[in-house]
N, CA, C and O of each residue as an XYZ file, in Angstrom:
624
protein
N       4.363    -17.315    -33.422
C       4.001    -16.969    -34.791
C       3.860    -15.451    -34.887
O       3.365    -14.807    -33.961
N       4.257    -14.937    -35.907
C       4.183    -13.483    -36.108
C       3.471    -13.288    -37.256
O       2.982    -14.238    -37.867
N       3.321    -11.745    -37.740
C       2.192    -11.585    -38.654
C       2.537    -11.356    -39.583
O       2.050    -10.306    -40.002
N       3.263    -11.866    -40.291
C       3.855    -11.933    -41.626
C       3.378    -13.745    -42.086
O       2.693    -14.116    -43.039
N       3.988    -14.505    -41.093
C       3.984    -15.725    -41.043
C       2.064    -15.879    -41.152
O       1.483    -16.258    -42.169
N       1.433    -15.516    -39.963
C      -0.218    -15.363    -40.319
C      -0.371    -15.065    -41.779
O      -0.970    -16.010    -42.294
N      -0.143    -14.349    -42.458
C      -0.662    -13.876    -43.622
C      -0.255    -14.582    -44.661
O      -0.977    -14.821    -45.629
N       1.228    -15.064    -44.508
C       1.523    -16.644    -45.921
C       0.606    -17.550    -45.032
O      -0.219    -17.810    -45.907
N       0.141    -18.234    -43.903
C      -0.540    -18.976    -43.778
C      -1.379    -18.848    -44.420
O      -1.433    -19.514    -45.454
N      -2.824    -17.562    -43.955
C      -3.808    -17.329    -45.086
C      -3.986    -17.479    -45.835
O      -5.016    -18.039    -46.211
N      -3.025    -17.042    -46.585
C      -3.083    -17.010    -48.203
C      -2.693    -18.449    -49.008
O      -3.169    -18.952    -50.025
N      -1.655    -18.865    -48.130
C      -2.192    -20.753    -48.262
C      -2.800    -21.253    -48.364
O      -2.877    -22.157    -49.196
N      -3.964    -20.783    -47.172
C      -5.471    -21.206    -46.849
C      -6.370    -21.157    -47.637
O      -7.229    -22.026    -47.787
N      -6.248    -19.828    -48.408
C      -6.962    -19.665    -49.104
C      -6.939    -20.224    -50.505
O      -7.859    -20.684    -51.179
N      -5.658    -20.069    -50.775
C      -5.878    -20.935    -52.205
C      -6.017    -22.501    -52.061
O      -6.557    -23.143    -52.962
N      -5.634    -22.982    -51.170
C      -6.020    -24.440    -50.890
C      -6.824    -24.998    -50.993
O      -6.876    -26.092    -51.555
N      -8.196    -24.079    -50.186
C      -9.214    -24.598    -49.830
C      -9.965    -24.035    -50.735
O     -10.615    -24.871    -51.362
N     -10.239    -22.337    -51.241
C     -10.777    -21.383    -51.822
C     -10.635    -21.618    -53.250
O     -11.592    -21.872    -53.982
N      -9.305    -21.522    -53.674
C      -8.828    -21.684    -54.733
C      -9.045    -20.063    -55.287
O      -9.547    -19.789    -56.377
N      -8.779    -19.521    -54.747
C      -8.855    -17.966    -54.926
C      -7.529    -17.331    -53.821
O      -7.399    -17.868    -52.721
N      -6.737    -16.341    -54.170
C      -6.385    -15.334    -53.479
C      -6.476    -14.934    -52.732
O      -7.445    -14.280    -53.117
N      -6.354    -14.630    -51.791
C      -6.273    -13.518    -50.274
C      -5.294    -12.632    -50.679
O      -4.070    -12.751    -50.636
N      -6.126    -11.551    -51.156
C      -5.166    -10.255    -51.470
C      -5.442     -8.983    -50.559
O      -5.622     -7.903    -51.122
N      -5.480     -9.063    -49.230
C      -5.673     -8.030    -48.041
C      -4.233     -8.595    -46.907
O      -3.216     -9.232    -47.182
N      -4.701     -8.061    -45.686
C      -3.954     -8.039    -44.485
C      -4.613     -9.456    -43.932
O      -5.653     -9.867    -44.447
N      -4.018    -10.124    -42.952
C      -4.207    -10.661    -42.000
C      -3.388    -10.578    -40.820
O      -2.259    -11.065    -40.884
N      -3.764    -10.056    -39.785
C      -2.497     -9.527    -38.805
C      -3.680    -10.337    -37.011
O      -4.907    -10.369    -36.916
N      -2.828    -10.734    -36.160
C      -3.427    -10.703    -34.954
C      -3.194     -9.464    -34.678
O      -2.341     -8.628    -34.979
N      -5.036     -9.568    -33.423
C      -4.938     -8.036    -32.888
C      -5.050     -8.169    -31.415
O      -6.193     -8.360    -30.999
N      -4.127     -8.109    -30.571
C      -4.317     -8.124    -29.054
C      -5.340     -7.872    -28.123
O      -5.383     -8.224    -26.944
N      -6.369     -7.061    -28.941
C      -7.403     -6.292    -28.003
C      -8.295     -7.165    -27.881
O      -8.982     -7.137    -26.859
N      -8.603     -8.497    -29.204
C      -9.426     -9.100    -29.494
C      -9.676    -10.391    -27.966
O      -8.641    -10.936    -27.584
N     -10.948    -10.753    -27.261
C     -11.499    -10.976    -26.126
C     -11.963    -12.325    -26.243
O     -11.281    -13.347    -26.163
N     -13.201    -12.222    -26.441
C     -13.888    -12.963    -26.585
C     -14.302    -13.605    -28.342
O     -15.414    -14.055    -28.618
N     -13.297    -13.521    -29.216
C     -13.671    -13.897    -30.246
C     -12.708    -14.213    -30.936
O     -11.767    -13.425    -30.842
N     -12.494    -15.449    -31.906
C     -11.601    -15.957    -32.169
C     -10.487    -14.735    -33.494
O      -9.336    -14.296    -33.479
N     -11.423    -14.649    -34.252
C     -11.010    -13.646    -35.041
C     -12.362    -12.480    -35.911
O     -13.492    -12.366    -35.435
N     -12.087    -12.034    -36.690
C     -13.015    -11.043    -37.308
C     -12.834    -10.598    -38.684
O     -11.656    -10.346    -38.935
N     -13.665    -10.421    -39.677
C     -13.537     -9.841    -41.000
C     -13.816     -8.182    -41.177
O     -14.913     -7.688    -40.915
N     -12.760     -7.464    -41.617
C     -13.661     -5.642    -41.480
C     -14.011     -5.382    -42.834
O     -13.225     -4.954    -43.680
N     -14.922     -5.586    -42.974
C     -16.020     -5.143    -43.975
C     -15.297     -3.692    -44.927
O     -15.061     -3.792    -46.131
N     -15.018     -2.371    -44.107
C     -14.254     -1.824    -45.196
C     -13.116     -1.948    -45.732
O     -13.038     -1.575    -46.903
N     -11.782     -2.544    -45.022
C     -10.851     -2.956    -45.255
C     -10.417     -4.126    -46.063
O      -9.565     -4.195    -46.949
N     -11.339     -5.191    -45.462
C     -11.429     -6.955    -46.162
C     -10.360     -7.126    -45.590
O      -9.674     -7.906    -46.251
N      -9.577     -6.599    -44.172
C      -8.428     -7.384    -43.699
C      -9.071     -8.462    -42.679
O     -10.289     -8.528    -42.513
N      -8.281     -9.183    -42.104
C      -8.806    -10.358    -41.017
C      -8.314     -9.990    -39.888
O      -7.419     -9.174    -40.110
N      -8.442    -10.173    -38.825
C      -8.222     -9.903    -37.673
C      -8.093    -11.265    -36.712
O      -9.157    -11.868    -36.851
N      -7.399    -11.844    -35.981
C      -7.353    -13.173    -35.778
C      -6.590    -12.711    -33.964
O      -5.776    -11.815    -33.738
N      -7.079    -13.465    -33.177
C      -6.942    -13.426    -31.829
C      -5.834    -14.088    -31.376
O      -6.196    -15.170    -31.836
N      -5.053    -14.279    -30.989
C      -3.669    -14.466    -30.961
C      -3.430    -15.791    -29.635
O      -2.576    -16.677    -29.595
N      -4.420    -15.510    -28.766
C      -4.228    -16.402    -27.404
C      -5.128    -17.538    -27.536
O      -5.104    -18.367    -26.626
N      -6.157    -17.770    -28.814
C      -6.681    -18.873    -29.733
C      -5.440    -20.092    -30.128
O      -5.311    -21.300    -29.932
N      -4.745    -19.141    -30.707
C      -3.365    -20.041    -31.286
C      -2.718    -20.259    -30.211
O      -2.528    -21.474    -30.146
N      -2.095    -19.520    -28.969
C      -1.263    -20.261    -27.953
C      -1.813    -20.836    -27.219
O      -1.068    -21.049    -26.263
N      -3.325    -21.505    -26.996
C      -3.557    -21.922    -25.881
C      -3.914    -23.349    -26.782
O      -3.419    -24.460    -26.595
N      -4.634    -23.074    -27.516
C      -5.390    -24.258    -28.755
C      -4.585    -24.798    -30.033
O      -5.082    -25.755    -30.627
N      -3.784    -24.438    -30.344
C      -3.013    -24.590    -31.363
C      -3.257    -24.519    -33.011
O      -4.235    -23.962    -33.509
N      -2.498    -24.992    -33.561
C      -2.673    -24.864    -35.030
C      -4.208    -25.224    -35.805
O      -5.017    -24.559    -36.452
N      -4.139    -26.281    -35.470
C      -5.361    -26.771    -35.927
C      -6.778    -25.591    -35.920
O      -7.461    -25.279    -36.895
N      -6.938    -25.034    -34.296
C      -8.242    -24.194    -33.609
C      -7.579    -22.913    -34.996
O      -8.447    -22.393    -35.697
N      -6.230    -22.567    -35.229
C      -6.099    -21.519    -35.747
C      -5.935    -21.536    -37.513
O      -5.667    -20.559    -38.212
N      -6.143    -22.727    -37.905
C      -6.677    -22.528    -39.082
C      -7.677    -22.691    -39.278
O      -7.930    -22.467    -40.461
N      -8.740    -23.083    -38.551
C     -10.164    -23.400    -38.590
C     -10.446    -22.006    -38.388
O     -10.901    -21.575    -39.448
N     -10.382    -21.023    -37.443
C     -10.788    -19.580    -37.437
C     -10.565    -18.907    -38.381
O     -11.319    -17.954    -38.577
N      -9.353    -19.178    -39.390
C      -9.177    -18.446    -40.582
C      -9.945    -18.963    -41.645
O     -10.221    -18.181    -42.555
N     -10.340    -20.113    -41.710
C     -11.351    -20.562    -42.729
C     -12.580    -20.143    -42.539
O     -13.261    -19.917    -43.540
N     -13.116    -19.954    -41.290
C     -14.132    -19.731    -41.128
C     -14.442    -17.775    -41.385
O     -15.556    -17.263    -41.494
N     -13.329    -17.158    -41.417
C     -13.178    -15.851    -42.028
C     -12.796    -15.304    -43.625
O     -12.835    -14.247    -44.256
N     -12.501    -16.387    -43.792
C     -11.467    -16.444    -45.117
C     -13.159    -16.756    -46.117
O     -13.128    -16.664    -47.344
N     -14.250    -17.044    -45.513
C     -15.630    -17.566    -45.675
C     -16.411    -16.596    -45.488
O     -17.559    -16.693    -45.923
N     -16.050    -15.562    -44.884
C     -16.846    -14.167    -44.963
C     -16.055    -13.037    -46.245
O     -16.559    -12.211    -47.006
N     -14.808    -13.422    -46.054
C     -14.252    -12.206    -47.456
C     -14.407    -13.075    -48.345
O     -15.094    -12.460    -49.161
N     -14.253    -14.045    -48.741
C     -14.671    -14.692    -50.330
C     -15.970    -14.258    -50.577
O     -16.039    -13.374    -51.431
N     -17.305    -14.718    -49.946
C     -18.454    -14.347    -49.863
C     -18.658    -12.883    -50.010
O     -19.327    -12.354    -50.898
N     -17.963    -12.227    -48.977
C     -18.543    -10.645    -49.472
C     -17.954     -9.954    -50.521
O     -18.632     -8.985    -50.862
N     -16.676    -10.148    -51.309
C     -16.267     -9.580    -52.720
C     -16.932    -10.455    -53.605
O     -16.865     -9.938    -54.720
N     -17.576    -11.590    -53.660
C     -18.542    -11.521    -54.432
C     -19.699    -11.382    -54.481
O     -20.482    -11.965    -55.231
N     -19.963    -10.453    -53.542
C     -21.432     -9.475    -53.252
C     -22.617    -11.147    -53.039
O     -23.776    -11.257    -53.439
N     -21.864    -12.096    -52.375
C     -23.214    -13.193    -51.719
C     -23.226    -13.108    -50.121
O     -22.443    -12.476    -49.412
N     -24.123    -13.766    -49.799
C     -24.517    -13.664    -49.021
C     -23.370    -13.946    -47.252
O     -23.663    -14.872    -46.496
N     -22.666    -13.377    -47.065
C     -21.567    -13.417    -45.787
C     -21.748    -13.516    -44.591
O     -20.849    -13.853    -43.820
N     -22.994    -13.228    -44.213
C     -23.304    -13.535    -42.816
C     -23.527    -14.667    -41.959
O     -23.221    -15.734    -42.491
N     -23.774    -14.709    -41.311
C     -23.800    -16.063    -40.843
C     -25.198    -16.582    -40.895
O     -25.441    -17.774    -40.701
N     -25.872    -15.932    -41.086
C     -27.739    -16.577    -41.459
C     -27.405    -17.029    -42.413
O     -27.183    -18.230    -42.263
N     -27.169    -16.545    -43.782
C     -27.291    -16.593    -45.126
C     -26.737    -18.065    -45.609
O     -25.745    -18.684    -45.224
N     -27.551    -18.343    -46.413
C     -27.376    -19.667    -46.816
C     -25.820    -19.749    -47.487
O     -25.111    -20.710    -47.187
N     -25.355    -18.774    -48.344
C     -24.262    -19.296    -48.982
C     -23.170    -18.972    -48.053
O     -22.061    -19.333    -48.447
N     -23.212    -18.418    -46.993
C     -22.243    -18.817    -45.694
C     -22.195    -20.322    -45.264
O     -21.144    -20.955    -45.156
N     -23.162    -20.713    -45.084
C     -23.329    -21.800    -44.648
C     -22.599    -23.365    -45.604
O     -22.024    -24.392    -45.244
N     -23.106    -22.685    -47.158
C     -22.691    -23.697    -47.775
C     -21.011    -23.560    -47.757
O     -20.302    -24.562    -47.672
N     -20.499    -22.288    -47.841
C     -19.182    -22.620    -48.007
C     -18.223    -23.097    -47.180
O     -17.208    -23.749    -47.422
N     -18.957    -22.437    -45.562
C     -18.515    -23.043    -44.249
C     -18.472    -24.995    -44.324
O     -17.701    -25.737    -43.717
N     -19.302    -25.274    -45.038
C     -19.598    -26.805    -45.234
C     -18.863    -27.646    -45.835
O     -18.412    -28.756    -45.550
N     -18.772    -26.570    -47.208
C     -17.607    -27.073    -47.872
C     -15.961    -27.287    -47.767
O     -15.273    -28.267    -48.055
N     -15.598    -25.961    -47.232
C     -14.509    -25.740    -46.237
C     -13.913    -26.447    -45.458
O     -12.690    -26.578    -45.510
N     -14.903    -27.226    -44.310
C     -14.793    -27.518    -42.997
C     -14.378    -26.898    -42.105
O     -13.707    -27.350    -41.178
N     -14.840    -25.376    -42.314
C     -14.668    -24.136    -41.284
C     -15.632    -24.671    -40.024
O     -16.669    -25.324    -40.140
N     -15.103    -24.287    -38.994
C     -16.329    -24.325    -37.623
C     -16.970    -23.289    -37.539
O     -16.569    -22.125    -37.563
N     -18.441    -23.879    -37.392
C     -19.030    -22.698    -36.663
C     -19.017    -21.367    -35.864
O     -19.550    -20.273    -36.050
N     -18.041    -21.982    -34.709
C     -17.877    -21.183    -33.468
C     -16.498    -22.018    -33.208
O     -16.163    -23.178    -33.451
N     -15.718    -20.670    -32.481
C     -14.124    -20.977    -31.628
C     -14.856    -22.415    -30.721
O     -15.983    -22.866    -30.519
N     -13.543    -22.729    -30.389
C     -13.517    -24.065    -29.057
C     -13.438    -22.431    -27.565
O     -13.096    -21.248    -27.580
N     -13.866    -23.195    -26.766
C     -13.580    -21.640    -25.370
C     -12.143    -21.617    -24.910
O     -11.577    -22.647    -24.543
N     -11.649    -20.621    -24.929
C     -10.491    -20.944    -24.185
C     -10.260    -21.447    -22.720
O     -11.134    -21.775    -21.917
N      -9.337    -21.443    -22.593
C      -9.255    -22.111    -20.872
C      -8.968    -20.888    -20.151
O      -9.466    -20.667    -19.047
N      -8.197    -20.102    -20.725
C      -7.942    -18.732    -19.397
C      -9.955    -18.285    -19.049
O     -10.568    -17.945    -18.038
N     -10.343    -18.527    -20.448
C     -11.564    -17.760    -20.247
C     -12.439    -18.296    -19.091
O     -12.993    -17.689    -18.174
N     -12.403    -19.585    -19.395
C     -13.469    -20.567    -18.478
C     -12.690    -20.566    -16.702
O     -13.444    -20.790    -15.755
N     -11.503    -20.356    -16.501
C     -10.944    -20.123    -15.447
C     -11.053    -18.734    -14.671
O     -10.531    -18.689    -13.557
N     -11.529    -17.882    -15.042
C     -12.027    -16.864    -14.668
C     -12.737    -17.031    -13.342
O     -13.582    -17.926    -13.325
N     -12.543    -16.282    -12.134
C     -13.927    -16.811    -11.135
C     -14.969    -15.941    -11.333
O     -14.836    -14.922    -12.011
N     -15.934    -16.238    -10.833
C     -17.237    -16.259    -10.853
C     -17.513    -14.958    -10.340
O     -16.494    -14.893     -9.654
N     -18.208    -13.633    -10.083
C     -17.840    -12.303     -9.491
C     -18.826    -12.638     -7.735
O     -19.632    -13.438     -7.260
N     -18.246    -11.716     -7.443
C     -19.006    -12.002     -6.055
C     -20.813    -11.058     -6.222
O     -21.300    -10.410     -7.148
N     -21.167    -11.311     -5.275
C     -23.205    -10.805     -5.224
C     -23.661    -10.426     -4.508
O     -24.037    -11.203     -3.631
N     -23.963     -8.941     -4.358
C     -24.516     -8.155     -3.341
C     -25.667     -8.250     -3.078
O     -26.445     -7.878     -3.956
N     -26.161     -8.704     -1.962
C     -27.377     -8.472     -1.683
C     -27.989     -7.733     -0.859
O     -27.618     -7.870      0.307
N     -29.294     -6.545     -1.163
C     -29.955     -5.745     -0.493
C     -31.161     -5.836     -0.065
O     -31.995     -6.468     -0.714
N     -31.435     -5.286      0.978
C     -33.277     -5.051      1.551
C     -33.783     -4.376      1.928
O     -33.390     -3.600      2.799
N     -35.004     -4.406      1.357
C     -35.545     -2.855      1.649
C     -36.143     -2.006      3.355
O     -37.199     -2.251      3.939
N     -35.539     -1.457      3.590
C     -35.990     -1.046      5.395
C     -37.591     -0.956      5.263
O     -38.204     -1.202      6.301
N     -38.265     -0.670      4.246
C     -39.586     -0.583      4.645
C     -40.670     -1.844      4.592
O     -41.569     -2.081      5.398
N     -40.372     -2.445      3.610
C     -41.022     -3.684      3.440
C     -40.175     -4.831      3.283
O     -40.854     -5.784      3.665
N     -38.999     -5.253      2.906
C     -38.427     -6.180      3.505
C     -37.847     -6.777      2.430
O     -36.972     -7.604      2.690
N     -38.187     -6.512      0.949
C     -37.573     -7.262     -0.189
C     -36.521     -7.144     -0.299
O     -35.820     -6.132     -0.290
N     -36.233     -8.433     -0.445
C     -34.427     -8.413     -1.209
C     -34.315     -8.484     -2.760
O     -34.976     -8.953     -3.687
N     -32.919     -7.648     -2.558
C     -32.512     -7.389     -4.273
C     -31.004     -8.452     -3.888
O     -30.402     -8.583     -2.822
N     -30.751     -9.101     -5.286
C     -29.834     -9.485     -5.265
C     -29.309     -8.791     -6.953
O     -29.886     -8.707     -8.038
N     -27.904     -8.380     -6.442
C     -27.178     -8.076     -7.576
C     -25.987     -8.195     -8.428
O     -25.298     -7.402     -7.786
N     -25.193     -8.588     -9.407
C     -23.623     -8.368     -9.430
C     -22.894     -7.342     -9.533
O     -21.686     -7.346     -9.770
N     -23.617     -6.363     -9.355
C     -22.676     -5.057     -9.298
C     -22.911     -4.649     -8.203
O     -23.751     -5.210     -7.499
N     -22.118     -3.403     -7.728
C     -22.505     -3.053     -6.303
C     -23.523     -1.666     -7.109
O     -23.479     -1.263     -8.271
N     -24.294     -1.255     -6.066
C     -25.329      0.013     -6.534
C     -25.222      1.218     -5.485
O     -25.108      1.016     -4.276
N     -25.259      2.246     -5.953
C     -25.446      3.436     -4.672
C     -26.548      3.340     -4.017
O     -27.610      3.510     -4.616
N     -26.524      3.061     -2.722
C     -28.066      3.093     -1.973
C     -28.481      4.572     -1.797
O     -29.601      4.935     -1.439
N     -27.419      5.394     -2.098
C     -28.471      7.081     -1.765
C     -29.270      7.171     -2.910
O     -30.327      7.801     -2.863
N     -28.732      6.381     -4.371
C     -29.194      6.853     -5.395
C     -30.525      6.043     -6.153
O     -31.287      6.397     -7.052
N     -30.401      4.620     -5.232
C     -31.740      4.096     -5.750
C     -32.526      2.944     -4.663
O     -31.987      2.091     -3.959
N     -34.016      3.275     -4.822
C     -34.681      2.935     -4.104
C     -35.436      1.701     -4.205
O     -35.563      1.334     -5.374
N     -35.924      1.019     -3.425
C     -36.716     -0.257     -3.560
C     -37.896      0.046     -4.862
O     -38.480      1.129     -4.884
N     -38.135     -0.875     -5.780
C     -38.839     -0.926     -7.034
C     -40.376     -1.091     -6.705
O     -41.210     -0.882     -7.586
N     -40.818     -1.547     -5.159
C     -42.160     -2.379     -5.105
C     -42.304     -1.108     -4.418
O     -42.919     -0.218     -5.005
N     -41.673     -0.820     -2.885
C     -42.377      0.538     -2.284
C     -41.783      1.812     -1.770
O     -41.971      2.583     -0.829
N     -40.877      1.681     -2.936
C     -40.100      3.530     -2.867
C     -39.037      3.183     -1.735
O     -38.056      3.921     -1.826
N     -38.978      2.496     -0.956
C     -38.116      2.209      0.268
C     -36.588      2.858      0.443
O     -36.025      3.198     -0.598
N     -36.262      2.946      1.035
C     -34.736      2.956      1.274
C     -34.276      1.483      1.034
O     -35.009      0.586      1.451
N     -33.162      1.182      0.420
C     -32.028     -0.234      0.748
C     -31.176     -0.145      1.664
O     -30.852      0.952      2.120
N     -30.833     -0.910      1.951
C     -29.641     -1.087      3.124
C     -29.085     -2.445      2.334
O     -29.792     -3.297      1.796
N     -27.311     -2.415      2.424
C     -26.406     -3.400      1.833
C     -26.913     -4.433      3.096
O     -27.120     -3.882      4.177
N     -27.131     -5.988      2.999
C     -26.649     -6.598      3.645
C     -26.093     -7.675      3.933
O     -26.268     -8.232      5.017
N     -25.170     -8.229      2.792
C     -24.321     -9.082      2.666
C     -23.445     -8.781      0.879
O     -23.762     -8.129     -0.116
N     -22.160     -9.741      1.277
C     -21.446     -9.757      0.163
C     -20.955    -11.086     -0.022
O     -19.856    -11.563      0.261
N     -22.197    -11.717     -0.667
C     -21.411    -13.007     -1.206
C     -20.501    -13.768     -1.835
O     -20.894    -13.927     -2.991
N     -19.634    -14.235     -1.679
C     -18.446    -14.495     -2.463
C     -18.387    -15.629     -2.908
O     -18.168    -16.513     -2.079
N     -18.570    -16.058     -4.464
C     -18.758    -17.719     -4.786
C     -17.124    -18.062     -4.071
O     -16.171    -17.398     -3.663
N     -17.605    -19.970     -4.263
C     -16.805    -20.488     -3.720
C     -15.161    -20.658     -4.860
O     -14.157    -21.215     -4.416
């Protein structure tokens, strides 16, 4: 699907369900991560995640546009767009926009990071961490100590 094709979808969407117009952009944006799509507040274009639609299909990807298409209706008519706000809620209801994306699978396939663990030469506490840390640059929290690395755990 390309982004021409996204944007007659939208605007399908929108009068379908809305019964109003979609008169902005809707384009996928590659950079987009962890979120299915997005509304920009100065623009009123949509922003829609692209690996939502190839992994989940049509269905996951008109539900993300309804559920956006539910923040620009709402905010050009100066109600309430957020996701607290009650008349989000009602229109999400009405709609049958989802709440929240389904997770993707690349995402959940991700492994797990590995976990450094340190102890202190003077008194003996261990730090466990997921990042690695400079031991010249920081010291045990309970008694000023030096650390020393001494293991690197690697989930399974």
């Amino acid at each position: 699907m390309e982004n021409h094709q996204l944007q007659q979808l939208t605007e399908e969407i929108s009068i379908k369900y809305f019964k109003r117009l979609f008169r902005h952009h809707a384009i996928f944006n590659p950079r987009l991560r962890s979120t299915g799509g997005r509304y920009l507040l100065s623009s009123h274009n949509i922003e829609i995640n692209k690996k939502y639609y190839d992994e989940l299909g049509m269905d996951e990807l008109v539900g993300i546009i309804k559920h956006e298409l539910c923040h620009y209706h709402l905010h050009l008519e100066n109600k309430g767009y957020k996701h607290r706000d009650h008349d989000f809620k009602e229109l999400m209801k009405q709609v049958g926009a989802p709440r929240f994306c389904n997770t993707l699978t690349s995402f959940k396939a991700r492994k797990p990071r590995a976990v450094w663990v340190y102890q202190c030469s003077s008194c003996g506490q261990q730090f466990t961490r997921k990042r690695r840390i400079n031991t010249a640059k920081y010291v045990c929290g309970r008694c000023k100590g030096k650390l020393v690395l001494l293991d690197r755990l690697t989930p399974n």
